[in-house]
C-alpha positions as CSV (number, residue, x, y, z in Angstrom):
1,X,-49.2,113.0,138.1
2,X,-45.9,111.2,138.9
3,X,-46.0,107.1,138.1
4,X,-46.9,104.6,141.2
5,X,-43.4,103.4,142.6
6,X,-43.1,99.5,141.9
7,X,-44.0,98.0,145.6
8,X,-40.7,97.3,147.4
9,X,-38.8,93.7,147.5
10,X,-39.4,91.7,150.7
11,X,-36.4,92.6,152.8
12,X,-35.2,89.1,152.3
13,X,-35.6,89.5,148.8
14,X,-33.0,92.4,149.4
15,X,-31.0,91.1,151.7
16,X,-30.2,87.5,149.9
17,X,-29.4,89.9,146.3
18,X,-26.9,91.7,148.5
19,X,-25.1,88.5,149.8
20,X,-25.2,87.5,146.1
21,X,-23.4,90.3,145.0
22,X,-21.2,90.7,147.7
23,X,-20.1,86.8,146.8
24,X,-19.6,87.3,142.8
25,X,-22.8,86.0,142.1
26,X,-25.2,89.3,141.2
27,X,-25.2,88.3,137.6
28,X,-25.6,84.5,138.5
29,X,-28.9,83.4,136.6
30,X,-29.5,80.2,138.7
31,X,-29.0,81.5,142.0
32,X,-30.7,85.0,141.4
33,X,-33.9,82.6,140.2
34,X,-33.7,80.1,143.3
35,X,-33.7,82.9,145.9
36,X,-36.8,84.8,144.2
37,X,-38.4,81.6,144.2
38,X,-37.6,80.6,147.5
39,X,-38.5,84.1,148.9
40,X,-41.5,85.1,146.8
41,X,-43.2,82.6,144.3
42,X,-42.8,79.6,146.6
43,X,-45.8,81.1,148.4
44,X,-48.3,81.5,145.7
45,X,-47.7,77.9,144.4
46,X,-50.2,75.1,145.9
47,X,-47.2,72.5,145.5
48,X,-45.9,72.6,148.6
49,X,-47.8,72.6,152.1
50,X,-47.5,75.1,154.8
51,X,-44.7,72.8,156.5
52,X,-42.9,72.3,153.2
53,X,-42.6,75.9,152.3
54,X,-40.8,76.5,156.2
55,X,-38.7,73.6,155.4
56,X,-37.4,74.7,152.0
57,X,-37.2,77.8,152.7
58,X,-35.5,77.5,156.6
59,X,-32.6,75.2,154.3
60,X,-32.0,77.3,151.2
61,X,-31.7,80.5,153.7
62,X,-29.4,78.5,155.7
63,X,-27.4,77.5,152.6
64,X,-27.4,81.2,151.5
65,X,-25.9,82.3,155.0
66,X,-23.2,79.9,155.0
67,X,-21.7,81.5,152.0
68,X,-20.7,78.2,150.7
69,X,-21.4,77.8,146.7
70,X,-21.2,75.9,144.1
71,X,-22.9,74.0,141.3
72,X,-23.3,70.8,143.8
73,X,-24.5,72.6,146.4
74,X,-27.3,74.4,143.6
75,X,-28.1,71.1,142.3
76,X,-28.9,69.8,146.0
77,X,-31.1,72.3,146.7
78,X,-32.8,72.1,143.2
79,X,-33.2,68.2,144.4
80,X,-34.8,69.6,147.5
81,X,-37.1,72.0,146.0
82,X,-37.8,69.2,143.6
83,X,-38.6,66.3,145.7
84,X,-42.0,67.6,148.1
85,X,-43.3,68.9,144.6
86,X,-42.9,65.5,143.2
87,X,-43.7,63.8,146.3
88,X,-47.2,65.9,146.4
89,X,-47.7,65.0,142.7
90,X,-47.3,61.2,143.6
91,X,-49.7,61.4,146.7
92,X,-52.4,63.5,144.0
93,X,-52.2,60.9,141.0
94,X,-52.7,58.1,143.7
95,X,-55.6,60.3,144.9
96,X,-57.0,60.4,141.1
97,X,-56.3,56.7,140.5
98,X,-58.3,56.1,143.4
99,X,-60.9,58.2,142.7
100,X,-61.2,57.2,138.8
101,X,-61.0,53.2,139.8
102,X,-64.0,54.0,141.9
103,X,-65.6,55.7,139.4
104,X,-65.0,53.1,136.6
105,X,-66.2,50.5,139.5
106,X,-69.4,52.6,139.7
107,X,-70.3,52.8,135.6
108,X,-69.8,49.4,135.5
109,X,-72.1,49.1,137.8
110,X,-74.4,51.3,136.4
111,X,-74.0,50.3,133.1
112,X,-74.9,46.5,134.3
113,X,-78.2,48.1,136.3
114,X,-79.2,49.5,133.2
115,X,-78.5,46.5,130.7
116,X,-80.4,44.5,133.4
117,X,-83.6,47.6,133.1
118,X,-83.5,46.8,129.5
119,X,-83.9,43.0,129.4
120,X,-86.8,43.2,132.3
121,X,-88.7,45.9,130.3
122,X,-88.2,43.6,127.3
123,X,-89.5,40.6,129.4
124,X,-92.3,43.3,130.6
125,X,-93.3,43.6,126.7
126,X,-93.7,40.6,126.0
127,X,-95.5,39.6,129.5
128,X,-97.6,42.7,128.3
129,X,-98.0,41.0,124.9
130,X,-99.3,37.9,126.3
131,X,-101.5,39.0,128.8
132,X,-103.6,41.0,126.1
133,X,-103.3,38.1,123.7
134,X,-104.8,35.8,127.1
135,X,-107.3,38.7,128.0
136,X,-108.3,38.2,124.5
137,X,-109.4,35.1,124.2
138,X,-111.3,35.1,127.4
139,X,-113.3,37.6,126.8
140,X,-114.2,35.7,123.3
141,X,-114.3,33.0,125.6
142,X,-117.4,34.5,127.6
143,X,-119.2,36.3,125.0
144,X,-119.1,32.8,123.3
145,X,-120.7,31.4,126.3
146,X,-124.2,32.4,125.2
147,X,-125.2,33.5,128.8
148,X,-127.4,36.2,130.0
149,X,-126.4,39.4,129.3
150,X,-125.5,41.0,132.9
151,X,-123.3,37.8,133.2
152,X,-121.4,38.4,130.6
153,X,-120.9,42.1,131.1
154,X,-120.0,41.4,134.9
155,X,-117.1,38.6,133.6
156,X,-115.9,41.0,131.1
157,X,-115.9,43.5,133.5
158,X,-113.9,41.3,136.1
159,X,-111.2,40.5,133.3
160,X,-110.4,44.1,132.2
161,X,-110.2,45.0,136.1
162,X,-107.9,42.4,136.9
163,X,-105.7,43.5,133.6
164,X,-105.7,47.2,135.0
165,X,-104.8,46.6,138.8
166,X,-101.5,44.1,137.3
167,X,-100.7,47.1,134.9
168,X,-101.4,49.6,137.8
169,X,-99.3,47.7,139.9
170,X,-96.3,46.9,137.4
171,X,-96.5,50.7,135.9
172,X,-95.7,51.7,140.2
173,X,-93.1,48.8,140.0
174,X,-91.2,50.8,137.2
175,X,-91.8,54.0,138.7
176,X,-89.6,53.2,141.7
177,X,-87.2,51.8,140.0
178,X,-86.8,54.8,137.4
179,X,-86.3,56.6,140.4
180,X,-83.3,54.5,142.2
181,X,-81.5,54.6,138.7
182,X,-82.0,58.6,138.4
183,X,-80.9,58.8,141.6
184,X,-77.8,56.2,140.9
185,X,-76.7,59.3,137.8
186,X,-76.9,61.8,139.4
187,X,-75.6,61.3,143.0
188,X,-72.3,60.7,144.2
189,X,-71.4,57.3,144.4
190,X,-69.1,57.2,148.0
191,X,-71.2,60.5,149.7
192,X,-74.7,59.0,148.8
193,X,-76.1,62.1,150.2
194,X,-74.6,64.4,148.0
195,X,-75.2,64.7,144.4
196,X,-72.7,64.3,142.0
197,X,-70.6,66.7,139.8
198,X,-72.2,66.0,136.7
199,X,-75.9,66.9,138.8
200,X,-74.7,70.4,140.2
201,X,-73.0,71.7,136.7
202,X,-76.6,70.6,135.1
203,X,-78.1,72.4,138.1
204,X,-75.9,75.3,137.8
205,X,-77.0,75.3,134.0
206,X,-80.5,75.8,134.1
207,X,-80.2,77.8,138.1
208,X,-78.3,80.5,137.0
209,X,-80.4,82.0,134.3
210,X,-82.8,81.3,135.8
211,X,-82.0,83.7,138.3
212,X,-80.6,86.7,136.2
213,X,-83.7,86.9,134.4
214,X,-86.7,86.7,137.4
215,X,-84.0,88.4,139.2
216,X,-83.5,86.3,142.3
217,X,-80.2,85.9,144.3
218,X,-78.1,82.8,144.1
219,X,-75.8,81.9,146.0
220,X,-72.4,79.5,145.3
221,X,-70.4,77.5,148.3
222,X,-67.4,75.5,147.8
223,X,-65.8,73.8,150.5
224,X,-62.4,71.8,151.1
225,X,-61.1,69.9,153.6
226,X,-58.0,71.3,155.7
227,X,-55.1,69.2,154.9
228,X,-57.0,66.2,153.9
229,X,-54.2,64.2,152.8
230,X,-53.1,64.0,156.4
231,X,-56.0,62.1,157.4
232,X,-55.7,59.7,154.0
233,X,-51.9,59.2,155.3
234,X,-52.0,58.7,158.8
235,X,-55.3,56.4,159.2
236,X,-56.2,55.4,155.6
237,X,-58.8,55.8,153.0
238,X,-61.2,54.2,154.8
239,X,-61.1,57.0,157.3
240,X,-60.8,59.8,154.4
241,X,-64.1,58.3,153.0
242,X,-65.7,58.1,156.1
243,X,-65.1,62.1,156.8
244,X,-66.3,63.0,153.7
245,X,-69.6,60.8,154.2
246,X,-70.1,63.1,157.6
247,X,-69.5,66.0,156.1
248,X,-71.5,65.6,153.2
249,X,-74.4,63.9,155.5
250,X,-74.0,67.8,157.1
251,X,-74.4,69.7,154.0
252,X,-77.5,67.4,152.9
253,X,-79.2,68.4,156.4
254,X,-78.4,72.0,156.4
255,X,-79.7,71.9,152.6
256,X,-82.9,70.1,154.1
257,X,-86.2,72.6,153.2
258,X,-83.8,75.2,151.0
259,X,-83.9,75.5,147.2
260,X,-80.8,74.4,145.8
261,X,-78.3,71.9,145.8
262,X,-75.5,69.8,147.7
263,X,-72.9,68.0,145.8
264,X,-69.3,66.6,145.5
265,X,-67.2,69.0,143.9
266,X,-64.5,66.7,143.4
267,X,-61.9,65.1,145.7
268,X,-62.5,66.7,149.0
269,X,-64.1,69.7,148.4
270,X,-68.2,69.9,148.7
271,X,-70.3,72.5,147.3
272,X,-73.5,73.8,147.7
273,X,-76.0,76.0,145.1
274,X,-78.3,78.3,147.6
275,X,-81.1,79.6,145.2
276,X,-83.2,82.9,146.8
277,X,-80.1,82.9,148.8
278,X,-77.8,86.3,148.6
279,X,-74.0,87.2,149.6
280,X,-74.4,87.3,153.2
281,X,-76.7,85.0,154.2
282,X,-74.6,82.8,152.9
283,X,-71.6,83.4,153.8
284,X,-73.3,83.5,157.6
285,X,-73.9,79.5,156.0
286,X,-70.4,79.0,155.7
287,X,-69.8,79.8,158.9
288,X,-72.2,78.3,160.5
289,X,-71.1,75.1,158.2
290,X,-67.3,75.5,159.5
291,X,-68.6,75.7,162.9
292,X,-70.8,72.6,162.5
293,X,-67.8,70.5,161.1
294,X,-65.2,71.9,163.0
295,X,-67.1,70.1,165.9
296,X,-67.0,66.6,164.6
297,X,-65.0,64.1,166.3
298,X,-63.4,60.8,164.1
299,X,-62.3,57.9,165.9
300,X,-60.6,55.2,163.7
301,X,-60.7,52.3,164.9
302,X,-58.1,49.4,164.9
303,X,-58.8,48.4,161.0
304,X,-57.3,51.8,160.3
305,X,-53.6,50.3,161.1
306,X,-52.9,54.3,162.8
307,X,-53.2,56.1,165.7
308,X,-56.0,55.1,167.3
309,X,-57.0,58.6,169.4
310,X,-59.8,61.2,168.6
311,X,-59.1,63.7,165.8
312,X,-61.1,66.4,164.3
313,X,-60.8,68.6,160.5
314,X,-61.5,71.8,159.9
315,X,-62.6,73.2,156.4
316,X,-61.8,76.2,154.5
317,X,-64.7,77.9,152.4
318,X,-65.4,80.4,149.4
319,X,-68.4,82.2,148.5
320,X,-69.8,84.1,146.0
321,X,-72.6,85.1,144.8
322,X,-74.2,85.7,141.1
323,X,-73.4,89.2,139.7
324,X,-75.4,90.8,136.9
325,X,-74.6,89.6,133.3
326,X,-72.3,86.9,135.1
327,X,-73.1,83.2,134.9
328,X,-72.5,79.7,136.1
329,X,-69.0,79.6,135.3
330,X,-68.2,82.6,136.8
331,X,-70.0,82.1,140.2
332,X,-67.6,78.9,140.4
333,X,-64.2,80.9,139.5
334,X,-65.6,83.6,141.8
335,X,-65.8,80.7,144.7
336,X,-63.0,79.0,144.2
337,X,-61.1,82.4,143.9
338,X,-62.5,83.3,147.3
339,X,-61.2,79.6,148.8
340,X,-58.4,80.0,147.9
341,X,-58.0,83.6,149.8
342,X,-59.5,81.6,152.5
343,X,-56.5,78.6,152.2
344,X,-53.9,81.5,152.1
345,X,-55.3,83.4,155.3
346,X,-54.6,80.5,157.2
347,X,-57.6,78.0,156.6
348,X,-60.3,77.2,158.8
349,X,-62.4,80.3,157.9
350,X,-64.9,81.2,155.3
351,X,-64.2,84.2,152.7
352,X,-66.9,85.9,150.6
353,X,-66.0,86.5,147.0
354,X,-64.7,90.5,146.4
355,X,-63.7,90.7,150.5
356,X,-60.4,89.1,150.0
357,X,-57.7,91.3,151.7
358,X,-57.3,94.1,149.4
359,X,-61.1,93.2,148.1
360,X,-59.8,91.4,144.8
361,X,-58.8,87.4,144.2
């Protein structure tokens, strides 16, 4: 059987080689590197936006067609490949910093919430302490009184009640408020509906064996925002947070009455864990999920400092669902393999793990 042919080089692959030839350049290392970038691996890097790579790649092709070179001209369009890359890295470590200043804001609060837990269950110890010491004495106090009998039993009686009911009361007291500081770990602190990443990876943890071995489905979504940093630029964080808060208020009311989870992935992508759930209901989700945000209408209002007019998002999705011997790591890859098909298709659709175009990631 004769050997698959390599896949032929885009014709401007082909076209640009030839131009460098015909110009000297065919053995030209730099040159030979910056078309094949340009033409080819410019498009599988997440560097650049969809506008940037047009941009780059509309200048360098014009650069190429003038047939003017030199090692200024290469260095200029180096600088030009260079700057949206480092531009987009600027933008993303502001994006972190924000992100991890508002995390460090949150464990400080957290961590005050649970030093202030610790000194009221100390006070509750020693409130404890005393009121047995005081329930104590007065039940010495009336069994010392010589009365009659049923007197004495009825007084007793009244003291241990009232001791139960303020225990009863303060053990409901603590209840509650183990509750709100469970609920302060493990949720997210800017979508307060979702949970947090720390929550779904434990969920994940325990979900997906689970699974494998009563043999149940489960289900993986993971969701990002369509060129969120647009919306961060052009009205402000404020606004950015507020979109996420609607979207994730969407995810926890579509989760409403499933088994599973909703949670912050991180930045602006959402994910949800659909237990008893398999590969095309929920992908059918998904869509029903893109639909549902596709809909929303944001107006910013004056604060915002930007336009002030109606826009909307759309979101790109990946599923995937749990595969025999595979497990919680692997139904995330599997997800976020099949988002990214979905970013490369053109965005605002949702792509099932394994029907990718050409049915692999």
């Amino acid at each position: 059987m004769d050997a698959p042919r390599p896949a032929p080089r885009p014709r401007l692959v082909e076209d640009a080689m030839r131009l460098l030839a015909r110009l000297g350049l065919a053995d030209d290392a730099d040159w030979q590197a910056l078309v094949l970038y340009v033409a080819r691996l410019i498009d599988h890097s997440r560097l650049y936006t969809p506008e940037q790579r047009d941009a780059v790649r509309a200048m360098v092709l014009g650069e190429l067609s003038s047939e003017r070179f030199s090692p200024r001209r290469f260095k200029r369009l180096v600088a030009a490949l260079e700057k949206p890359v480092r531009d987009n890295c600027l933008s993303e470590m502001h994006e972190v910093v924000t992100n991890l200043e508002r995390e460090r804001r949150f464990a400080d609060l957290l961590v005050r919430e649970v030093e202030g837990t610790v000194l009221d269950l100390r006070r509750s110890f020693a409130n404890h302490e005393e009121r047995l010491s005081r329930f104590g004495e007065e039940t010495e106090d009336a069994l010392g009184a010589c009365g009659e009998r049923a007197a004495v039993v009825r007084r007793v009686k009244e003291l241990l009640s009232g001791l139960l009911h303020e225990l009863a009361d303060e053990a409901q007291a603590w209840q509650a408020r183990a509750r709100e500081l469970s609920r302060h770990v493990s949720f997210d602190p800017l979508i307060a509906s979702l949970h947090n990443r720390r929550a779904l990876d434990a969920h994940l943890a325990e979900a997906a064996p689970r699974a494998l071995a009563s043999g149940q489905e489960l289900s993986f979504i993971l969701l990002d925002i369509d060129h969120f940093k647009r919306v961060n630029d052009t009205y402000g964080h404020p606004v950015g947070d507020a979109v996420l808060q609607a979207l994730g208020d969407i995810l926890a009311r579509e989760m409403a009455g499933r088994s599973g989870l909703a949670a912050r992935y991180g930045g602006e992508e959402l994910a949800l864990v659909l237990e008893e759930v398999g590969a095309e209901k929920a992908l059918a989700l998904a869509e029903r999920l893109r639909s549902l945000m596709a809909a929303c209408v944001f107006t910013p209002g004056p604060e915002a400092g930007g336009p002030g007019k109606p826009f909307t998002i759309t979101v790109s999705l990946g599923v995937a669902a749990l595969s025999p011997g595979a497990g919680a790591a692997d139904l995330i890859r599997e997800a976020d393999a099949a988002l990214y098909s979905a970013k490369r298709a053109g965005r605002n659709r949702a792509v099932l793990f394994g029907q990718q175009q050409g049915g692999q990631p």
